[in-house]
N, C-alpha and C positions, 0 to 999 in steps of 0.2 A: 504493500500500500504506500501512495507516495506522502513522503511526511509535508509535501506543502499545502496541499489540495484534498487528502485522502482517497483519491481515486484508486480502482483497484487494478492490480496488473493485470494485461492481456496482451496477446500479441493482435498488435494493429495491422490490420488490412487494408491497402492499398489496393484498389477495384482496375483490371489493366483493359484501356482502353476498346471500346467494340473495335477500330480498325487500327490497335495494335498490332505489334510484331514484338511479340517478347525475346528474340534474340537481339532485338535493338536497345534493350532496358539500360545495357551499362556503356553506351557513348559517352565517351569522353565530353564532348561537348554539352552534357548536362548533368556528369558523374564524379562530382567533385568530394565528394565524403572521407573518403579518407578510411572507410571504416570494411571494405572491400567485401558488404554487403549488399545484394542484390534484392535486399526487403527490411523493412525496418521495424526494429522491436521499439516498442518505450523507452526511452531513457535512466527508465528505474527496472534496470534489467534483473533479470531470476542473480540470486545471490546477491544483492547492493542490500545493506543492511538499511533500507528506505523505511520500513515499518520498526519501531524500534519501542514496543511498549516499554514504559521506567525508564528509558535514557532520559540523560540529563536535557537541562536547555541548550545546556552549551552544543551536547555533541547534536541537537535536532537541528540547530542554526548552523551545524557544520555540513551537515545532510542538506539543508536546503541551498545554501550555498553552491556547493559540489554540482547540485541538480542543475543550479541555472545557471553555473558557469560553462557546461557542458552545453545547456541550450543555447549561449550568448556566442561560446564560438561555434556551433553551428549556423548561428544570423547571419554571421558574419560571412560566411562562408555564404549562402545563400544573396545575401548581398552584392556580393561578386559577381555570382550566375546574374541576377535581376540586372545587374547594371551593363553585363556586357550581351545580355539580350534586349538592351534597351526597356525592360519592363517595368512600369508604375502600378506598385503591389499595396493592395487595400486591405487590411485585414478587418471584416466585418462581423462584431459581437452583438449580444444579445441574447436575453432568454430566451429558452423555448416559445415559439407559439406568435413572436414579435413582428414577425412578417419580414425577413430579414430575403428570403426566398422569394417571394414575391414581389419584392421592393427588385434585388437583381434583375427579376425577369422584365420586369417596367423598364430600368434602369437599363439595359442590355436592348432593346427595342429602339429607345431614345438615342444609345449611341451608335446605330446602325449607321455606316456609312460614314460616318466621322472618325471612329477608335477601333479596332479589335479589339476582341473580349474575350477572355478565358477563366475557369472557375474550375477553384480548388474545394471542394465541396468537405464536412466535417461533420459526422454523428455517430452516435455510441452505434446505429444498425440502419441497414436498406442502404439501396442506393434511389431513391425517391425523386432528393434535390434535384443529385445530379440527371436524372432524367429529365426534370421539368425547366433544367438548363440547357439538355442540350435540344430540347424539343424547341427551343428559340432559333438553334441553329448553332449558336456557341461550343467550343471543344469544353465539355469536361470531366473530371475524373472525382471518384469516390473515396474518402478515408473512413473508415470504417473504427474509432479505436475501440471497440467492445467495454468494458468496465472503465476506461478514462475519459476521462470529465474536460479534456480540452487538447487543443492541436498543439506540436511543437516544433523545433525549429526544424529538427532530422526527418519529421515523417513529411513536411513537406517540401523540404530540399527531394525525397523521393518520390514524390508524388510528382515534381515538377519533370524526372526522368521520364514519365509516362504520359503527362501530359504536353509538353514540349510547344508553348505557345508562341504563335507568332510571333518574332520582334517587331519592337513597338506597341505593344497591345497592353491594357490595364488589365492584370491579372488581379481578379475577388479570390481571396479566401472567406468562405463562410464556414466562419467558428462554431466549435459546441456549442448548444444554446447553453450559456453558465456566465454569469458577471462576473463572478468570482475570480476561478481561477483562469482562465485566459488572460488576465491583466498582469498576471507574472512572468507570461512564455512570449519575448521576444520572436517575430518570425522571420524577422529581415525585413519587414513593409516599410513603408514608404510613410504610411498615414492608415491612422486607424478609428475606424466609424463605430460609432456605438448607433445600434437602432435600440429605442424606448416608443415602447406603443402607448396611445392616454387610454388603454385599460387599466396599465401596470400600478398606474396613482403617481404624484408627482413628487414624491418624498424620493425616490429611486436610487438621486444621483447622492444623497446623501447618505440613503444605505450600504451603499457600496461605493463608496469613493472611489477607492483604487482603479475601477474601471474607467471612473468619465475622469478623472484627472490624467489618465493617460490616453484619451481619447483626442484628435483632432476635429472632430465634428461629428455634433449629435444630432439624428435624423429622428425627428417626433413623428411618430408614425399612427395610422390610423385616423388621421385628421376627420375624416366624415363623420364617426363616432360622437364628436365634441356634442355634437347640438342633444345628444341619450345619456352625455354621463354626466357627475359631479367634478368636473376636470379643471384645475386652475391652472392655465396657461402659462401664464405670465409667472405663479408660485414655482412651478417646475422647471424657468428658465433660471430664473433668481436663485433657484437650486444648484441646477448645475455648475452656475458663473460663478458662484460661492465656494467649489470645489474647484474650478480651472476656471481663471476668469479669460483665459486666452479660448475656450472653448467656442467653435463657429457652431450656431445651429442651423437648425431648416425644417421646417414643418411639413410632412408629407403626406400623403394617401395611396398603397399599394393599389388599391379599389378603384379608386376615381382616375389616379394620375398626379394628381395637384403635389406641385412641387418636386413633380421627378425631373423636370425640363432642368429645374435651377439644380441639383444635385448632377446632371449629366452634365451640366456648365460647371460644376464644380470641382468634375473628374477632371474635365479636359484643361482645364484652368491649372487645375495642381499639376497635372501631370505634364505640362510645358512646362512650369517653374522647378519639376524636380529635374527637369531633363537635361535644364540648363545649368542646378545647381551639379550632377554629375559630370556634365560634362567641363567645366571649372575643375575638379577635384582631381 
């Protein structure tokens, strides 16, 4: 069990593409790991003493450590790949049920013809998402991690072996639905979106800080709802900005549309300013 998140071990499943070629998995050109594996386990691999009932503080904060110094240089690593494919990488969080899927699918329509698009898809089972993405036409692929509660930096550095997206193209990761622990696991991205539905209540960003202070921009989602619930707009921006006052939002509707136009000006807006801030570096 991992001592930062508690999630439980399993061996994660990467889904290989319908018009794969699995003797093409380990090109060099997107097989940078290091780890001369051809599938990826957890990072809190069988034998890591990660579940540690009665240890001290000390050695738990030694354990968490360890875990995401291991996840930081795999970013890093992934970072690399992203930059020398030219890619502007999103990682999109949210609980379960937040429309996070449906917002991509809006989201991926609007940038037709403007940006490629590619999706790295994230849940504990199915490959669902990833169906209902590439039913838009988009390439993508499925991470499956069974008993763990959020993506990391290694399983989608492999994931990106099988996916192998366009250069140039805004690659989505859509994360576990979990506020929590996803806000710990660096992926390499670029920018990271937190989707918040006004089902959830507007206390949100305050319950879980850690996410929306490490978020670039929060997408209020379900906007149609407003006029059926007891939802305070304006309370739950004043929330957020209270937690990262550098926080962009945008209020949107996976249903209707409203405000996916300014969020796909907001992809392609970032993703010039990263592209130039790379290519500087």
């Amino acid at each position: 069990m991992c001592s930062i998140c508690g999630c439980g071990q399993a061996e994660v499943v990467i889904e290989q593409g319908r018009d794969a070629d699995p003797r093409d998995h380990d090109h060099a050109e997107w097989h940078d790991h290091g780890d001369g594996a051809g599938r990826h386990a957890h990072p809190h691999r069988p034998g890591e003493p990660v579940d540690a009932p009665g240890a001290s503080a000390e050695r738990m904060i030694k354990i968490e450590q360890g875990i995401l110094s291991k996840n930081d240089a795999f970013a890093r690593q992934n970072r690399s790949v992203f930059a020398a494919h030219r890619l502007f990488v999103l990682n999109v969080v949210s609980i379960p049920g937040s429309g996070k899927t449906s917002l991509l699918v809006k989201t991926i329509e609007a940038l037709s013809g403007q940006l490629p698009v590619a999706v790295i898809e994230g849940d504990q089972q199915t490959s669902n998402d990833a169906d209902r993405i590439r039913a838009t036409g988009a390439p993508a692929v499925q991470i499956n991690t069974g008993k763990g509660c959020h993506l990391d930096a290694h399983m989608v550095g492999h994931a990106l072996e099988t996916l192998r997206p366009e250069p140039g193209s805004a690659l989505f990761i859509e994360n576990v639905g979990n506020l929590v622990c996803p806000a710990a696991f660096d992926l390499g991205e670029a920018r990271r979106v937190v989707v918040l539905s006004v089902t959830e209540g507007e206390d949100k960003p305050l319950k879980y800080p850690d996410m929306f202070a490490s978020a670039d921009l929060m997408l209020l989602n379900k906007a149609d709802l407003l006029p059926h619930l007891d939802f305070d707009v304006g309370q739950c921006l004043a929330n957020a900005l209270r937690i990262n006052p550098d926080l962009q939002t945008l209020t949107v509707s996976a249903r209707t549309g409203e405000g996916v136009a300014a969020f796909a000006a907001w992809i392609q807006a970032n993703a010039a300013r990263h592209a130039a801030a790379v290519a500087k570096a």
